[in-house]
Residue frames as a rotation matrix with the C-alpha (Angstrom) as fourth column:
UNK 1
-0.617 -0.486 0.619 -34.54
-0.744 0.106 -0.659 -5.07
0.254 -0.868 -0.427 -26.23
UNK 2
-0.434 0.273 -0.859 -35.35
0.021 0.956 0.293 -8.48
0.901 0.109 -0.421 -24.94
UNK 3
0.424 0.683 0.595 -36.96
-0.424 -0.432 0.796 -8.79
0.801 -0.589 0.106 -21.72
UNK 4
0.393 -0.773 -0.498 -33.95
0.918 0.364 0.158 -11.48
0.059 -0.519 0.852 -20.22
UNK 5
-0.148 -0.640 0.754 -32.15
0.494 -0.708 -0.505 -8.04
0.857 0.297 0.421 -20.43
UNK 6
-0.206 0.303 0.930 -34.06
-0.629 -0.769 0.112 -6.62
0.749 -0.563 0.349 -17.65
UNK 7
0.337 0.728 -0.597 -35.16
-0.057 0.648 0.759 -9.97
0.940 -0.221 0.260 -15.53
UNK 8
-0.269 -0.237 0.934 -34.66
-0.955 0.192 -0.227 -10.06
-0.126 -0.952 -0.278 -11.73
UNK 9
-0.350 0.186 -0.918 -34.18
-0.356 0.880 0.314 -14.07
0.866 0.437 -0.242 -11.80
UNK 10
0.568 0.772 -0.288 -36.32
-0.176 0.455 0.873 -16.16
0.804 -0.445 0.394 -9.67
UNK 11
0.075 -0.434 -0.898 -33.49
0.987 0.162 0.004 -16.90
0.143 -0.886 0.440 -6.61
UNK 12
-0.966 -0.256 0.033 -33.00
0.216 -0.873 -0.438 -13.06
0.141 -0.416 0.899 -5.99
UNK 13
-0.595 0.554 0.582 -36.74
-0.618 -0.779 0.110 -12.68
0.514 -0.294 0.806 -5.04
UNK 14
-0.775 0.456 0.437 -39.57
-0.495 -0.009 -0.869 -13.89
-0.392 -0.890 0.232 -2.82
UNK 15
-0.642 0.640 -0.423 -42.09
-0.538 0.017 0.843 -16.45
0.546 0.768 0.333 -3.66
UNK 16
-0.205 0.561 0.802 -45.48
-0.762 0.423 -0.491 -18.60
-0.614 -0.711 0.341 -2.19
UNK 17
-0.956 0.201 -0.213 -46.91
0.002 0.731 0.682 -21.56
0.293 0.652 -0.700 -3.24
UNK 18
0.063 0.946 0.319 -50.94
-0.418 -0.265 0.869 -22.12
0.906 -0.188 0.378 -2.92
UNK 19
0.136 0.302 -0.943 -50.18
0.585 0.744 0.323 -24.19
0.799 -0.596 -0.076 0.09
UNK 20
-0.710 -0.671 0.212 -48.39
0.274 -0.541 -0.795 -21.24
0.649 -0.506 0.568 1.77
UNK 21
-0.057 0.825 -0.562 -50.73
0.976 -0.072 -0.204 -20.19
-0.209 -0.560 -0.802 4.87
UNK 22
0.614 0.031 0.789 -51.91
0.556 -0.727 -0.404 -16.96
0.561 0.686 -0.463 4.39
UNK 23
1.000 0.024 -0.009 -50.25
0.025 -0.810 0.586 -15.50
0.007 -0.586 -0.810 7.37
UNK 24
0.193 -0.906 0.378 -46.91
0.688 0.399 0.606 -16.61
-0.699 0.143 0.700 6.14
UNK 25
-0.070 0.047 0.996 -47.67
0.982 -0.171 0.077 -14.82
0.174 0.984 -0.034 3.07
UNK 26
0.853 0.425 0.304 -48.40
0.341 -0.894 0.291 -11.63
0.395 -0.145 -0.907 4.91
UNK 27
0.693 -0.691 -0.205 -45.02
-0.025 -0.308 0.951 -11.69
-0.720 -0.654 -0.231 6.72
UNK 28
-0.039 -0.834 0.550 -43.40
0.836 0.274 0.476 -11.96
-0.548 0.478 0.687 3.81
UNK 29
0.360 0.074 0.930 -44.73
0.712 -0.666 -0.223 -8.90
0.603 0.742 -0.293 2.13
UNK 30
0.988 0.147 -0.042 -43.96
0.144 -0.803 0.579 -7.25
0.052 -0.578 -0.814 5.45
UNK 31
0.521 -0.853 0.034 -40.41
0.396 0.277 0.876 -8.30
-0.756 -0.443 0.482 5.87
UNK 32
-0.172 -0.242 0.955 -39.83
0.950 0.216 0.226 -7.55
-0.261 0.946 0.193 2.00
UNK 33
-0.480 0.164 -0.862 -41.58
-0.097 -0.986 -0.134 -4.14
-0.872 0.019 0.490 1.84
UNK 34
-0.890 0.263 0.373 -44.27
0.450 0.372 0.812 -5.98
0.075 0.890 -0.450 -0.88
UNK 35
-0.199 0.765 -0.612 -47.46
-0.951 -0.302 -0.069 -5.43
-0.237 0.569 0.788 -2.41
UNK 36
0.716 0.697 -0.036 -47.44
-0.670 0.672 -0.316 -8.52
-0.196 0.251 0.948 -4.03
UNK 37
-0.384 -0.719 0.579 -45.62
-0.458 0.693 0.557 -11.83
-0.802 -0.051 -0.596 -3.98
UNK 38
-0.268 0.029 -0.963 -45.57
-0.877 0.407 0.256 -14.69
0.399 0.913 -0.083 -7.34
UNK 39
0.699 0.341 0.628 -47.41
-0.439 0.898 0.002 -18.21
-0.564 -0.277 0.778 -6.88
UNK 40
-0.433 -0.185 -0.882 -45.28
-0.697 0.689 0.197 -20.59
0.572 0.701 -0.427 -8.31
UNK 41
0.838 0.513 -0.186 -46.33
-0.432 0.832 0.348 -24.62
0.333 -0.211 0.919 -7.54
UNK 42
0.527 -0.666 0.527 -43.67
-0.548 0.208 0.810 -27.02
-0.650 -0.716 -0.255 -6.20
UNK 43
0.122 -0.476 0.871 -42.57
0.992 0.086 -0.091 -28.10
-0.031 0.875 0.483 -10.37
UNK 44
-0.265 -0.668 -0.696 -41.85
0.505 -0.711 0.490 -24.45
-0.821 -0.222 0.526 -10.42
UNK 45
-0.448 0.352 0.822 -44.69
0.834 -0.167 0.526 -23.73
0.323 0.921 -0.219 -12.57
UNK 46
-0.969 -0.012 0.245 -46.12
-0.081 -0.928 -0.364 -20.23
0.231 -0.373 0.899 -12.50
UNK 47
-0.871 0.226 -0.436 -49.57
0.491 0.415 -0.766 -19.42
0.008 -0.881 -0.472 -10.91
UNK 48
0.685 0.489 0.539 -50.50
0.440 -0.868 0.229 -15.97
0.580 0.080 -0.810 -10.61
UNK 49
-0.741 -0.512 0.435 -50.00
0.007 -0.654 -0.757 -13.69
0.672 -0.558 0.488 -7.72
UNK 50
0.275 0.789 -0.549 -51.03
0.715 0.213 0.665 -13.06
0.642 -0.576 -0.506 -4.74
UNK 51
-0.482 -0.835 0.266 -51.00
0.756 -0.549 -0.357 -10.47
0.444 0.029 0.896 -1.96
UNK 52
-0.813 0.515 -0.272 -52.62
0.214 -0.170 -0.962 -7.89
-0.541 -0.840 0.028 0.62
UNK 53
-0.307 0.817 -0.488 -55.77
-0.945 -0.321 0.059 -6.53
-0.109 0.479 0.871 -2.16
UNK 54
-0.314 0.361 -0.878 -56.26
-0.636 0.607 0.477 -10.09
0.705 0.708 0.039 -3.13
UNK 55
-0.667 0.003 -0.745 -56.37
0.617 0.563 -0.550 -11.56
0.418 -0.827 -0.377 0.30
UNK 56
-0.774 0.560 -0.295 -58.62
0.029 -0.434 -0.901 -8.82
-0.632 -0.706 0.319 1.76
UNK 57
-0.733 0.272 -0.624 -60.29
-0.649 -0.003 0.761 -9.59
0.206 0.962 0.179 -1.50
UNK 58
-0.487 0.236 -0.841 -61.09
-0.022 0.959 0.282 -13.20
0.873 0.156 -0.462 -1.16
UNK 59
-0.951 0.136 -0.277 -61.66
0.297 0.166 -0.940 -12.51
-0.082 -0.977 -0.198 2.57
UNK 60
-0.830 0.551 -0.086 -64.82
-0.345 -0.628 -0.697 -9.92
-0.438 -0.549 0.711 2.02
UNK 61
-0.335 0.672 -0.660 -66.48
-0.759 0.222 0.612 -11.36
0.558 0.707 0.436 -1.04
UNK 62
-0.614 -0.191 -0.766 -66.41
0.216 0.893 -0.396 -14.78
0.759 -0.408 -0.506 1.39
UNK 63
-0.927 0.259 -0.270 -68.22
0.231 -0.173 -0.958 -12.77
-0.294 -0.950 0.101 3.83
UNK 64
-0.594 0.662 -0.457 -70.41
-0.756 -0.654 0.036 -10.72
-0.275 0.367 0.889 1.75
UNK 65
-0.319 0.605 -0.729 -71.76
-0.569 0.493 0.658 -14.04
0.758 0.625 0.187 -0.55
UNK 66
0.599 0.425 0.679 -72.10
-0.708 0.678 0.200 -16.44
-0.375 -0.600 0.706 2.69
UNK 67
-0.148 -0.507 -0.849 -69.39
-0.660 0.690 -0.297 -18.64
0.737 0.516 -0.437 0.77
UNK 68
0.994 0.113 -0.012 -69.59
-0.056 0.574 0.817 -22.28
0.099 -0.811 0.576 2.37
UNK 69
0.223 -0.958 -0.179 -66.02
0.918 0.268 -0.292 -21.91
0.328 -0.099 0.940 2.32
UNK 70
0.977 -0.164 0.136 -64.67
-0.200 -0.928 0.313 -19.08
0.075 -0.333 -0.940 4.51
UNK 71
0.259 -0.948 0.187 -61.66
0.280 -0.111 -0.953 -17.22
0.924 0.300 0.237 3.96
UNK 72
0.952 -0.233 -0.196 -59.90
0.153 -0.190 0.970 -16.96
-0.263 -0.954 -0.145 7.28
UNK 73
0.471 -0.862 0.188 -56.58
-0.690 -0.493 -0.531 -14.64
0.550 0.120 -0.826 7.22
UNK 74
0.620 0.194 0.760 -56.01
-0.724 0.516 0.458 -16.94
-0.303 -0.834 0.461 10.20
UNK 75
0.017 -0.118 0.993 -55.83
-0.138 0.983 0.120 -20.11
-0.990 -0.139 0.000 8.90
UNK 76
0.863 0.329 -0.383 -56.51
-0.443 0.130 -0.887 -19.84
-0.242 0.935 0.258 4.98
UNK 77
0.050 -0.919 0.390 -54.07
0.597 0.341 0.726 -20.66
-0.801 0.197 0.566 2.41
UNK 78
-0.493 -0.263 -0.830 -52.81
-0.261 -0.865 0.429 -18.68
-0.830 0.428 0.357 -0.60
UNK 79
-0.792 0.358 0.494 -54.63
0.598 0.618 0.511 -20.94
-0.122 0.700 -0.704 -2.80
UNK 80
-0.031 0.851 -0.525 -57.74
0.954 -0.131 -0.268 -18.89
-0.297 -0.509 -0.808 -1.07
UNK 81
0.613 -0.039 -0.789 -56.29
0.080 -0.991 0.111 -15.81
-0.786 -0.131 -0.604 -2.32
UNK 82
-0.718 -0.600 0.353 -54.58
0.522 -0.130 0.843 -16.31
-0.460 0.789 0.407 -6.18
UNK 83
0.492 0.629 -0.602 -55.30
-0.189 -0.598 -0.779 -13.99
-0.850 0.498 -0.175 -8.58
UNK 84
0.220 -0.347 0.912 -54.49
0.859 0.512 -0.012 -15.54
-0.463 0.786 0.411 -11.99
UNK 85
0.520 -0.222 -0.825 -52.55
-0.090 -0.975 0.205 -13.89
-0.850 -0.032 -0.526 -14.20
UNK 86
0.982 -0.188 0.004 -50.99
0.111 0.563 -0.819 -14.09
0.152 0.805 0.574 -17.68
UNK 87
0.681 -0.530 -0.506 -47.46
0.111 -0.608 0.786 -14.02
-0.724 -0.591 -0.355 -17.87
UNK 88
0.795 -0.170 -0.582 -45.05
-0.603 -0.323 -0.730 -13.19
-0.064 0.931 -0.359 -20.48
UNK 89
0.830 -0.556 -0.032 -42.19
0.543 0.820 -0.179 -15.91
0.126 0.132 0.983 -22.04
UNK 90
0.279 -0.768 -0.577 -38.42
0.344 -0.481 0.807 -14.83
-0.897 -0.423 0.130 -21.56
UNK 91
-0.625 -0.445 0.642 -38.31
0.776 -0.259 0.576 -14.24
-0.090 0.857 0.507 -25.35
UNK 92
0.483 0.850 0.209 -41.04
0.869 -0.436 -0.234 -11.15
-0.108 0.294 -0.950 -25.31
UNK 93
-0.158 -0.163 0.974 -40.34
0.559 -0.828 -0.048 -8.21
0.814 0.537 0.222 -26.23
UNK 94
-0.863 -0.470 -0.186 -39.50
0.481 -0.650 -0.588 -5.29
0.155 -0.597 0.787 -24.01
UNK 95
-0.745 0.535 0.398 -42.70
-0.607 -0.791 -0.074 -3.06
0.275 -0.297 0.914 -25.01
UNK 96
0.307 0.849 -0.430 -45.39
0.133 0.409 0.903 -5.91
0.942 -0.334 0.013 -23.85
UNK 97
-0.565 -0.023 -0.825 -44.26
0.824 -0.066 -0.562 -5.28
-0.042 -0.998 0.056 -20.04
UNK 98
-0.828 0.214 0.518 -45.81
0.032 -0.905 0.424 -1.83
0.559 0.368 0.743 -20.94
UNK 99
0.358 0.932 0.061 -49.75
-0.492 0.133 0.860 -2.74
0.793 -0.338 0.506 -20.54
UNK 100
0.294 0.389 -0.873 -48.98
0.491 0.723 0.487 -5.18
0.820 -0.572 0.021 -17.99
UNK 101
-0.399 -0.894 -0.205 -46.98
0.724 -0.170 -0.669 -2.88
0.563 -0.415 0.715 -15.72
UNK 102
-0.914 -0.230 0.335 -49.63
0.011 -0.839 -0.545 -0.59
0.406 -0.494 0.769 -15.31
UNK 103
0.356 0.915 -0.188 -51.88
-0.245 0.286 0.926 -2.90
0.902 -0.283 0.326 -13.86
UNK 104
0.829 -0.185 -0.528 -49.48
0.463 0.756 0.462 -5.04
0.314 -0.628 0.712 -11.97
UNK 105
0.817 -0.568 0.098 -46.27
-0.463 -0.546 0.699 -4.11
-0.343 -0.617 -0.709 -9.49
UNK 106
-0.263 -0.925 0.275 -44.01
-0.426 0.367 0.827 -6.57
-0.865 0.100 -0.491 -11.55
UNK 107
0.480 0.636 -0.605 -44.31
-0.876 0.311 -0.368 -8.66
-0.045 0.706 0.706 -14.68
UNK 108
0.293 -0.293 0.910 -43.84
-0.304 0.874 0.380 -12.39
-0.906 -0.388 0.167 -14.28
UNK 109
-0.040 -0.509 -0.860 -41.78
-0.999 0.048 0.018 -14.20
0.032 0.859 -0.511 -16.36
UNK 110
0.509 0.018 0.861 -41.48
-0.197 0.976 0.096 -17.92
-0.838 -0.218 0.500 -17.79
UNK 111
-0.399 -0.793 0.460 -39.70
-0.039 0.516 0.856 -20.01
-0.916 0.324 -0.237 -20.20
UNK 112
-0.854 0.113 -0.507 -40.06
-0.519 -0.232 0.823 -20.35
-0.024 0.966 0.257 -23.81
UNK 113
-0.868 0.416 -0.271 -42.25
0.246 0.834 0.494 -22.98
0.432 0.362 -0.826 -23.01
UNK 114
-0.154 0.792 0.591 -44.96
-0.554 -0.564 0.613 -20.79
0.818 -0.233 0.525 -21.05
UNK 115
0.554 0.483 -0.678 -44.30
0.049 0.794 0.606 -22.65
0.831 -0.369 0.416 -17.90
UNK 116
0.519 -0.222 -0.825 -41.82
0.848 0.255 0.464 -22.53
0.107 -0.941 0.321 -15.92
UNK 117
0.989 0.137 0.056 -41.49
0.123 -0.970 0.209 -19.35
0.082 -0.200 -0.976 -13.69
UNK 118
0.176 -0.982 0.073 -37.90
0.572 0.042 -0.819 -17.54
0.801 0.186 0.569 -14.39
UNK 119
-0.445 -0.398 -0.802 -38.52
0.888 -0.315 -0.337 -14.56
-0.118 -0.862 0.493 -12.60
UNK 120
0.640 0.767 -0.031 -40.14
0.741 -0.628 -0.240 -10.87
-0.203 0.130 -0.970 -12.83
UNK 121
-0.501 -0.453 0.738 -39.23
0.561 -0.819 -0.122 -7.28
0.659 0.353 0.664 -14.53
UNK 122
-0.358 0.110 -0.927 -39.59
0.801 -0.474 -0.365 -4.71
-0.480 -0.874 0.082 -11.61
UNK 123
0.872 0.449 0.193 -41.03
0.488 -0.825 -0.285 -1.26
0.031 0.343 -0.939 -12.59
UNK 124
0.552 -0.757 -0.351 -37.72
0.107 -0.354 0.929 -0.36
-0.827 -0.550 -0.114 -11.52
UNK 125
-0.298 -0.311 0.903 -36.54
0.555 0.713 0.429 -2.14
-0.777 0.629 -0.039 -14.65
UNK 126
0.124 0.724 0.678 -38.74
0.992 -0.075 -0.102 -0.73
-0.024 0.686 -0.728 -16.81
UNK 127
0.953 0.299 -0.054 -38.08
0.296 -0.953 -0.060 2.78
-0.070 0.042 -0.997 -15.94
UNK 128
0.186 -0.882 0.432 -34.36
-0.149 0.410 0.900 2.17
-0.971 -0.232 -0.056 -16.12
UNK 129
-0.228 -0.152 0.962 -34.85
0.517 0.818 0.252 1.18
-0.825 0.555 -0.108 -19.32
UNK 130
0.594 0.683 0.426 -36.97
0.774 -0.339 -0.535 3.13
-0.221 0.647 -0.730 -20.58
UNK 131
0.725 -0.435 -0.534 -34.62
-0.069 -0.818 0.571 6.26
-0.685 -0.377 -0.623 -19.34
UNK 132
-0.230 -0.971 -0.062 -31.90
-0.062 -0.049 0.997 5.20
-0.971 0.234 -0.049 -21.15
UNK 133
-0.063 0.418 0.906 -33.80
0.995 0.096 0.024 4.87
-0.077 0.903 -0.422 -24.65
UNK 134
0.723 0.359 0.590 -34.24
0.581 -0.777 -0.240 8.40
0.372 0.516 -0.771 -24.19
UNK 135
0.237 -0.931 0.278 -31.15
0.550 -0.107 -0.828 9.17
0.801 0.350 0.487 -23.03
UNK 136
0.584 0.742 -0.329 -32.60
0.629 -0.158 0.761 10.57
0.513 -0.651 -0.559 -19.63
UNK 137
0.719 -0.581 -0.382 -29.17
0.645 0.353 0.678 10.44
-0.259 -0.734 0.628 -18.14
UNK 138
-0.310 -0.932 -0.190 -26.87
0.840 -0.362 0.404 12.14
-0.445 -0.034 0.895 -20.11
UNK 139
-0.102 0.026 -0.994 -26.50
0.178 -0.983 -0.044 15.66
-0.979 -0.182 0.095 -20.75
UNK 140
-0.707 -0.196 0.680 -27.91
0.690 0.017 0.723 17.20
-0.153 0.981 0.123 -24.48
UNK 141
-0.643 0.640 -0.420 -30.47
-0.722 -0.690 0.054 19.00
-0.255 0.338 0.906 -26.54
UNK 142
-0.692 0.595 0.409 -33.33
0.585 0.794 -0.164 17.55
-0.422 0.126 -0.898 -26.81
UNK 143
-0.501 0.722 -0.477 -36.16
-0.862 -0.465 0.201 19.14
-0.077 0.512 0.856 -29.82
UNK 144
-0.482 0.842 0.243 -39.69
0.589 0.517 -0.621 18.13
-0.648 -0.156 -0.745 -30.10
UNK 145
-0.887 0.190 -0.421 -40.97
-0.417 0.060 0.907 18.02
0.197 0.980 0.026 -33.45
UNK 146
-0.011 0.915 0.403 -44.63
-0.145 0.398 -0.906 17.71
-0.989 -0.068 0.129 -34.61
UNK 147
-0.967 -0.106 -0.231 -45.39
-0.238 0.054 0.970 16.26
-0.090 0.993 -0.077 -38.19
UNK 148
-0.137 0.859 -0.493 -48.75
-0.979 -0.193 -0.064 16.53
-0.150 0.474 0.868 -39.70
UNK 149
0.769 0.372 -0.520 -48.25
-0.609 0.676 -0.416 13.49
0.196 0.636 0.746 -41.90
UNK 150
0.511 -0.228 0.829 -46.90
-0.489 0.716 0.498 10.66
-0.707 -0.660 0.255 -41.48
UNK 151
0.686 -0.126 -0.716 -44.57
-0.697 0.169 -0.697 10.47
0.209 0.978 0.029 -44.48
UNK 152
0.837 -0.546 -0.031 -41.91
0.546 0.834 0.074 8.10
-0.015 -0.079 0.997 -45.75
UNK 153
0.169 -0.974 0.154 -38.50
0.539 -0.040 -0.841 9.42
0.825 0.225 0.518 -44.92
UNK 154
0.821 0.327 0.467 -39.24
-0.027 -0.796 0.605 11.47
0.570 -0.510 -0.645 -42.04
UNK 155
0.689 -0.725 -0.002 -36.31
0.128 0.118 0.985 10.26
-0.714 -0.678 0.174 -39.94
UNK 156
0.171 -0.768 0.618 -34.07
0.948 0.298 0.108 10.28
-0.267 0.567 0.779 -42.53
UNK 157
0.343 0.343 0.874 -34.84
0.653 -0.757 0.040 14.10
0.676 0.557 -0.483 -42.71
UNK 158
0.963 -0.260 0.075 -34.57
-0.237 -0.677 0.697 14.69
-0.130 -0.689 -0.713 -39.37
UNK 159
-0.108 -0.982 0.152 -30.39
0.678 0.039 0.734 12.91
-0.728 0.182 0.661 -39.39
UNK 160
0.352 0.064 0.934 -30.28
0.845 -0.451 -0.288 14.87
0.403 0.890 -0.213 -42.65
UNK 161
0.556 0.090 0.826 -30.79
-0.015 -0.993 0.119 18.41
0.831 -0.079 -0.550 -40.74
UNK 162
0.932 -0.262 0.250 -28.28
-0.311 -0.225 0.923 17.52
-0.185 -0.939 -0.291 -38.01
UNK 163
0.714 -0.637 0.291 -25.30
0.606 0.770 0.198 15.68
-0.350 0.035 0.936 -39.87
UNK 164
0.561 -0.389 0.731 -23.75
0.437 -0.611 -0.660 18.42
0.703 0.689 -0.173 -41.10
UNK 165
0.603 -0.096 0.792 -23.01
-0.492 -0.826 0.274 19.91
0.628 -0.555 -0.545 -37.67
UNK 166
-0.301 -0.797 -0.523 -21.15
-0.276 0.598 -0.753 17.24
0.913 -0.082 -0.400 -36.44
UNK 167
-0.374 0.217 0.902 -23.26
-0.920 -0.206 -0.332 15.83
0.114 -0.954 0.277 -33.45
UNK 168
-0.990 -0.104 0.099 -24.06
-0.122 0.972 -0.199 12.78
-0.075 -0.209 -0.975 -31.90
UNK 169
0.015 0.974 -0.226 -27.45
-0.675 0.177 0.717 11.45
0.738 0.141 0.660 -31.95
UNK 170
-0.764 -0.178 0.620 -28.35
-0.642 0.300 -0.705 10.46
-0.060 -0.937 -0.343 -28.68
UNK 171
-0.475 0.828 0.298 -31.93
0.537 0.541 -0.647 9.04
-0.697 -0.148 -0.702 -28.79
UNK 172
-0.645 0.588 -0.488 -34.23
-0.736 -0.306 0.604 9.89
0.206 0.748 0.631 -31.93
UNK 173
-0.803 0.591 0.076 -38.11
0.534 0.771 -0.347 8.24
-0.263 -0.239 -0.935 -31.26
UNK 174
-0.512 0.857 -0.046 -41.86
-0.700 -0.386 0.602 8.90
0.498 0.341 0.797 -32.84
UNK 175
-0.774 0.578 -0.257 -44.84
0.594 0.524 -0.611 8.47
-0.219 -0.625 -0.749 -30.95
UNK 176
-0.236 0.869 0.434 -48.50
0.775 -0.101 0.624 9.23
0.587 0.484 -0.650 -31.29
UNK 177
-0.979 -0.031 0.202 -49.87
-0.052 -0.919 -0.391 12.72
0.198 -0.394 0.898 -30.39
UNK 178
-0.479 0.858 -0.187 -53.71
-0.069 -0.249 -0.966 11.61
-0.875 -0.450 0.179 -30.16
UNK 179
0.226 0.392 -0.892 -54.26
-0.595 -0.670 -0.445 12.15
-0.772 0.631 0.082 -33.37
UNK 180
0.758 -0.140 0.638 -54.11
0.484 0.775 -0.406 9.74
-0.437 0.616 0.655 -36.67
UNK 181
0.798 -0.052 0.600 -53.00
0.520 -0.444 -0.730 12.37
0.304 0.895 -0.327 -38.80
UNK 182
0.545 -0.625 0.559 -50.37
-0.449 -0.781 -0.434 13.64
0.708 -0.014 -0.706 -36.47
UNK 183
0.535 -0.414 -0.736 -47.19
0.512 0.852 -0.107 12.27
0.672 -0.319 0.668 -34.95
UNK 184
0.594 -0.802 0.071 -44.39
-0.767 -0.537 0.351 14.10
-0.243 -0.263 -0.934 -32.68
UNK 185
0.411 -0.812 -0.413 -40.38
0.613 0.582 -0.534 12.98
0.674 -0.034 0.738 -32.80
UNK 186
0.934 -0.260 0.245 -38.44
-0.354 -0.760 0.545 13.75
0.044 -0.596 -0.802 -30.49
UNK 187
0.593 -0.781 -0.195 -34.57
0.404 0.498 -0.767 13.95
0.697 0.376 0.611 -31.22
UNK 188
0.895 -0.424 0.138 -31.68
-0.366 -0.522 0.771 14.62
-0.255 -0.741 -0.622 -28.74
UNK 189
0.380 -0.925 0.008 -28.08
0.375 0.146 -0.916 14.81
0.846 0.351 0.402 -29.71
UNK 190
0.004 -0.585 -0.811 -25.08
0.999 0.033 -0.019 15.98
0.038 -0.810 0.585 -27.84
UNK 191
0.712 0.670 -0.210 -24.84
0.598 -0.735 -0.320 19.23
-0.369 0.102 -0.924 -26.81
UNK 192
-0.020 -0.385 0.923 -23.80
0.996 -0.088 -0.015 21.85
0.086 0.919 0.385 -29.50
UNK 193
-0.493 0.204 -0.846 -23.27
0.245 -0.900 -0.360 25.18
-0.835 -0.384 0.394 -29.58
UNK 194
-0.964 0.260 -0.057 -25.24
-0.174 -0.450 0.876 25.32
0.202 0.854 0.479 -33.57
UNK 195
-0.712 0.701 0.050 -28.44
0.568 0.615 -0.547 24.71
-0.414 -0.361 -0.836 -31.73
UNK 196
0.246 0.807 -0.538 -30.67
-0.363 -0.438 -0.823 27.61
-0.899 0.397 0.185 -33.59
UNK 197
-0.349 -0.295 -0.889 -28.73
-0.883 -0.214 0.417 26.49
-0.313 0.931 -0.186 -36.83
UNK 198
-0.940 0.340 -0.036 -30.19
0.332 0.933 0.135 22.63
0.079 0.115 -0.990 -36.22
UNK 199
-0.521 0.770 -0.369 -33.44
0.433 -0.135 -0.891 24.35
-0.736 -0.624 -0.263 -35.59
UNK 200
-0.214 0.025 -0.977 -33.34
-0.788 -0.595 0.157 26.84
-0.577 0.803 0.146 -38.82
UNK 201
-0.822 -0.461 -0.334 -32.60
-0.556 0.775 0.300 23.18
0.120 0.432 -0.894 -40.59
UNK 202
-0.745 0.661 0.086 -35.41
0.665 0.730 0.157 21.43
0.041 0.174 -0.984 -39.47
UNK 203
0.043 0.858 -0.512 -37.93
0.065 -0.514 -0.855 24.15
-0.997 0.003 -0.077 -39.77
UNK 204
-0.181 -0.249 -0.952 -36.49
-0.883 -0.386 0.268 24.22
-0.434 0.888 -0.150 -43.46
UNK 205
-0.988 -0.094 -0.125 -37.08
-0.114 0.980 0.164 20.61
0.107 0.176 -0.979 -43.75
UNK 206
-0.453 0.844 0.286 -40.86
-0.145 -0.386 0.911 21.28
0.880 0.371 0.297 -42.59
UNK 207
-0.070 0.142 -0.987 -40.65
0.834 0.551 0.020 19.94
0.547 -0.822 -0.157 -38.94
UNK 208
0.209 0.434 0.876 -42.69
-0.189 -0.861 0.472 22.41
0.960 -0.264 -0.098 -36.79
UNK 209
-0.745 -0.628 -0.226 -40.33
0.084 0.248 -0.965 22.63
0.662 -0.738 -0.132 -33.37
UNK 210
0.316 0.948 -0.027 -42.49
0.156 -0.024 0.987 22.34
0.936 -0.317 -0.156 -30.28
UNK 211
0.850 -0.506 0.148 -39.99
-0.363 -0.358 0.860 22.83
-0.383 -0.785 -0.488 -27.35
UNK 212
0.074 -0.983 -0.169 -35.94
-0.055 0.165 -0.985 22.82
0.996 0.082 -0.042 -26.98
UNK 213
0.969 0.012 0.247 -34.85
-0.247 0.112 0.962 21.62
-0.017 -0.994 0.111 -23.76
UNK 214
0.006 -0.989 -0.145 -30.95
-0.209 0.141 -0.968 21.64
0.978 0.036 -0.206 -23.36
UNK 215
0.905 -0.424 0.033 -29.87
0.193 0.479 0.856 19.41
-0.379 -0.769 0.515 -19.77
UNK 216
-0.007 -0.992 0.125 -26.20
-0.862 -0.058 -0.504 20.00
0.507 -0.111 -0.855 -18.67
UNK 217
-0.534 -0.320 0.783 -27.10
-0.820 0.421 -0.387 17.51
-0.205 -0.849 -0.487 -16.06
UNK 218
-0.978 0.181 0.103 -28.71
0.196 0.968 0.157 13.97
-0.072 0.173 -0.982 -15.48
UNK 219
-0.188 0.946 -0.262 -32.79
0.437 -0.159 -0.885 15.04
-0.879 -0.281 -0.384 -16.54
């Protein structure tokens, strides 16, 4: 998954430039129901961000150091209050919003050319997404599988120990357990009524089950 897939585009949201006063910049997060708002410039290059932590930021350190510039909520400008940021291109990949997401309320977006601002993936997005990779939504079994090693065929084992029974394969993913030497998978098909016989199957296969969780409903 691409990250245009998910992009809230730059006219469907809120933005400042550095000239913006700050108290402009505060009604806008209020009116909006923000946290934080995107700098772009007036070529519609990106910035950073900006936003109430960074503004009560800029304001105390200004007090605290004696700055000969003082930040004044007043009168400042947003320039007084950017917090640079990288942002990702519209061709990244899906899992680099990941790290940035749980720093930042959005991830900014730009053009291939690392410049000009398209727009931002919401967390909204992202969890939306994510949901539906694991199938969140629709009703199944879902088994959680630990493997020791990290052999070669392992997935091909696990389809193996379910094709026989005629079932869909909803979502099938491996992820790290903490451990080098040890992975989990976790597979979810529709739901079946051979669900100890898919279980018998992969314990014969050598996959040590860690939970069954069967959802009729959306969860």
């Amino acid at each position: 998954m691409f990250i245009k897939q998910c992009l809230t585009h730059l006219d469907e949201i809120a933005t400042v430039t550095p000239e913006t006063p700050i108290k402009e910049m505060l009604d806008l997060l209020k009116e909006y129901r923000l946290d934080s708002i995107p700098v772009i410039d007036t070529n519609g290059l990106f910035l950073g961000i900006t936003g109430y932590t960074y503004a009560m930021k800029s304001f105390l350190e200004s007090e605290n150091t004696g700055a000969s510039t003082h930040v004044d909520l007043d009168q400042g400008k947003v320039k007084d209050a950017l917090h640079i940021m990288d942002p990702l291109t519209i061709h990244s990949d899906f899992e680099e919003t990941l790290p940035v997401i749980v720093r930042y309320p959005f991830v900014p977006v730009v053009d291939e050319n690392g410049l000009s601002f398209l727009g931002i993936v919401k967390i909204s997005d992202i969890e939306a997404a994510l949901a539906s990779t694991y199938g969140h939504d629709l009703p199944g079994v879902r088994f959680l599988m630990a493997v020791v090693l990290d052999a070669p065929h392992e997935l091909e084992h696990v389809v193996a120990s379910v094709q026989d029974f005629d079932v869909n394969i909803i979502s099938l993913v491996t992820f790290d357990a903490g451990d080098a030497a040890v992975r989990r998978i976790m597979l979810k098909i529709q739901p079946t009524p051979y669900v100890e016989e898919i279980k018998e199957r992969l314990e014969q296969r050598g996959f040590r089950i860690l939970n069954i969780k069967e959802t009729q409903h959306a969860g």
